[in-house]
N, C-alpha and C positions, 0 to 999 in steps of 0.2 A: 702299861705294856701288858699285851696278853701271853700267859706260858709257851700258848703254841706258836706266836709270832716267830719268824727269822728276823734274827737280829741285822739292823743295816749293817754294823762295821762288829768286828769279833778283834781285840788285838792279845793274843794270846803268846804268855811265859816269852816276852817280852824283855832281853838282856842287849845294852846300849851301855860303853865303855870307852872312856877319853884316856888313851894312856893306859897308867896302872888306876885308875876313879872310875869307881863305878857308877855312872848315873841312872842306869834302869838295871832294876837288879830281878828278873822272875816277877813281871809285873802281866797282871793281865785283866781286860777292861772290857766290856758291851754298852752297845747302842741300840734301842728299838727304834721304833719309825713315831713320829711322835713324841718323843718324850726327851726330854731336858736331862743328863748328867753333869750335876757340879763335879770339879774334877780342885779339890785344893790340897793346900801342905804349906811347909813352910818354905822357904828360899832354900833351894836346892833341894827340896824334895824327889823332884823326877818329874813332876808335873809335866812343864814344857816341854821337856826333853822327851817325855812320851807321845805330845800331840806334835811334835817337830818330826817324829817318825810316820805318825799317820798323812802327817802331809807333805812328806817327801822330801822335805830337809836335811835326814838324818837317816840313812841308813843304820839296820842296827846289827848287833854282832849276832844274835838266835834270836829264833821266834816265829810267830806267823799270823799275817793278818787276814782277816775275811770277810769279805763285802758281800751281802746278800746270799752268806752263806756257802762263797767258793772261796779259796785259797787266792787272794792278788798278790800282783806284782808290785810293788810301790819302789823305787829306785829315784824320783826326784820328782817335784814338784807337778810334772806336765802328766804323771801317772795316775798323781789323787786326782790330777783334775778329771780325768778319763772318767777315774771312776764314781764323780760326783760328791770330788772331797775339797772344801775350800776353807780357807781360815780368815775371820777378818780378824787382822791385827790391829792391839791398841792404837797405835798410832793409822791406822785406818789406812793407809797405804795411797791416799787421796789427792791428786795433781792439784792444788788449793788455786788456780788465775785458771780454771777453767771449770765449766758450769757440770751442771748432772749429769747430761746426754752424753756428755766427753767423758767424763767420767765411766760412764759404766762401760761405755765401748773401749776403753782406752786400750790399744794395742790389736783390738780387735774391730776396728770402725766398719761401718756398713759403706759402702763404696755407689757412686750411678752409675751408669754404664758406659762413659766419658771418663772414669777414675777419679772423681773429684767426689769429695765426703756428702753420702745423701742425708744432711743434718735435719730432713724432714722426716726419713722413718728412724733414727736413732733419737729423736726427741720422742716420736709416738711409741717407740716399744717405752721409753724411759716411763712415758706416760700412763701404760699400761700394767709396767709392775708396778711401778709405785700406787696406783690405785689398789693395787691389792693389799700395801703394807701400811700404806698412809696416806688414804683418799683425801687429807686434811693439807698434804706438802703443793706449795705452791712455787718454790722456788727453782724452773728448771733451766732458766736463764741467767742466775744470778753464780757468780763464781762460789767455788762450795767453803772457800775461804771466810766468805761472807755468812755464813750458813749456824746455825746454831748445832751444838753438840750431839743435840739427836738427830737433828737434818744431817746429820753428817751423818751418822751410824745408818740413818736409812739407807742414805747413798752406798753404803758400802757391802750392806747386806742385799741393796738391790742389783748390785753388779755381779753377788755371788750365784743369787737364784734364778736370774735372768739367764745364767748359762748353765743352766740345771742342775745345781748343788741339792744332793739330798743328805748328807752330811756337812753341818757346819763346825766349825771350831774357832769358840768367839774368846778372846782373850783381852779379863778386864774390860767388859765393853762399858761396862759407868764407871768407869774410874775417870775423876775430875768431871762428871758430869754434876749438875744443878738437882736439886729434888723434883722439878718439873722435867727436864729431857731423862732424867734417869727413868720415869713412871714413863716416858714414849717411849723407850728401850725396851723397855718391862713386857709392853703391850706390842710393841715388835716380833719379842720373842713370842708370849704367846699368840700369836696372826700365823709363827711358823710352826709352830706345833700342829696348830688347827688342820695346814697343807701336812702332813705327815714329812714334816722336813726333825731328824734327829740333831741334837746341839751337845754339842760336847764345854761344857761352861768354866772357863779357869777363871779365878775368881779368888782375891783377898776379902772380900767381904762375907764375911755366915750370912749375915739377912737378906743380899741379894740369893744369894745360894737358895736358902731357904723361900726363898720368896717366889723362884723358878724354877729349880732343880726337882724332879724327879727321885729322883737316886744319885746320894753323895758318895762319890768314891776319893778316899782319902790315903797320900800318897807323906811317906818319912823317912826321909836317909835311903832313898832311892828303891825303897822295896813300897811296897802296896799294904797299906794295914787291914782298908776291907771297903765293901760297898753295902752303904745300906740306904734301905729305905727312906727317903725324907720323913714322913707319917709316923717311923717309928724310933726315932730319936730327938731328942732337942740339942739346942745350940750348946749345950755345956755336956753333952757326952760327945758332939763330934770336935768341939775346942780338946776333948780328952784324949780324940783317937790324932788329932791333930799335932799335940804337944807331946804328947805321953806316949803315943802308940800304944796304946790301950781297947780293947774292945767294947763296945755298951755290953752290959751284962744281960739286957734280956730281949735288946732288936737282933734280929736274924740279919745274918751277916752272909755275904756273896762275894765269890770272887777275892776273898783273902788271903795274905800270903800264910798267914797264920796256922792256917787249914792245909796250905799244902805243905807245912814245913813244920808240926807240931814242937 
């Protein structure tokens, strides 16, 4: 990322609360254009429950989000989409007895002008993104049931950028994947970085993390411990900021709760 860039998405002091439990406690997070955030912790960390606010899931109790730099609205899910925020969920969200082109339109179908499905320009846009993400996917007639792990992950990242996501928020996407669809994932991601599309990465894995991420920002017992550098830490001071809530002692740290709250 460059200093002077605007950040795509700002989610700023950040407080989300169930009851008397506090799940986001003074949390706050950026996105540049381009560039991968691992966002991990352990179970109940806040993690989700922070990107469940960014895309409209979850309204929160204080805070303030900012896309491109102005102050948004975000109140339910039809909000992020407005503003170019989409999430593929692990479970892919994917109707599995019906093919790709169904897929990406699904809810949204291209129509002739007799109202009957034009399944000849919803297969050519299908055709078109996906050439972008996976000139290699042959599969656009085959039900996505049938489809291997990463054919499926394309499908689903193809349905978000097709209706112009430039914030994604991908959750566990190799999880139960193979070492071969995991490295199509891998290469997924980077194809969207390349398009300046920002990814917000949640993630139980450090080497995926490490392997994609940017800048790890590491969340514990609902508060924010800190974001750092990928380049300037390794996997055993971020298992430390992970477990311990602890800081590396000599990566420069961003965005900490630490900092705002000596």
């Amino acid at each position: 990322m460059a200093p002077d860039q605007t950040p795509l998405v700002e989610m700023r002091n950040i407080f989300v609360s169930f009851g008397g439990v506090h799940a986001v406690e003074d949390a706050t997070v950026d996105l540049y254009p381009g560039e991968v955030v691992g966002l991990v912790g352990g179970n109940g960390a806040g993690k989700s429950t922070m990107m469940k606010v960014l895309s409209g899931a979850y309204r929160p109790d204080s805070g303030e989000i900012y896309v491109d730099g102005k102050l948004a609205t975000i109140h339910n899910p039809r909000d992020a989409k407005a503003l170019g925020i989409e999430t593929i969920y692990q479970t892919l969200a994917l109707a599995d007895n019906v093919d790709a082109p169904a897929n990406l339109f699904l809810g949204r179908e291209i129509l002739t002008r007799w109202g009957t499905l034009d399944d000849i320009a919803m297969e050519a846009a299908t055709r078109k993104v996906m050439g972008r993400l996976n000139p290699l996917f042959k599969g656009f007639k085959t039900p996505v049931k049938a489809l291997s792990g990463g054919q499926r992950q394309t499908v689903a990242i193809a349905r978000a950028i097709h209706f112009n996501a430039r914030i994604l928020i991908m959750d566990e996407p190799t999880a139960a994947l193979g070492p071969a669809e995991t490295a199509q994932v891998r290469d997924l991601i980077k194809q969207l970085k390349k398009e300046g599309i920002g990814i917000f990465l949640i993630s139980h894995e450090i080497r995926d993390v490490f392997d994609l991420a940017d800048r790890i920002t590491v969340m514990k017992t609902a508060r924010m411990v800190g974001t750092v550098n990928k380049d300037d830490v390794n996997e055993d001071e971020v298992l430390g900021m992970i477990i311990g809530g602890t800081l590396p002692k000599t990566a420069p740290v961003t965005n900490a709760y630490v900092e705002a709250h000596p």
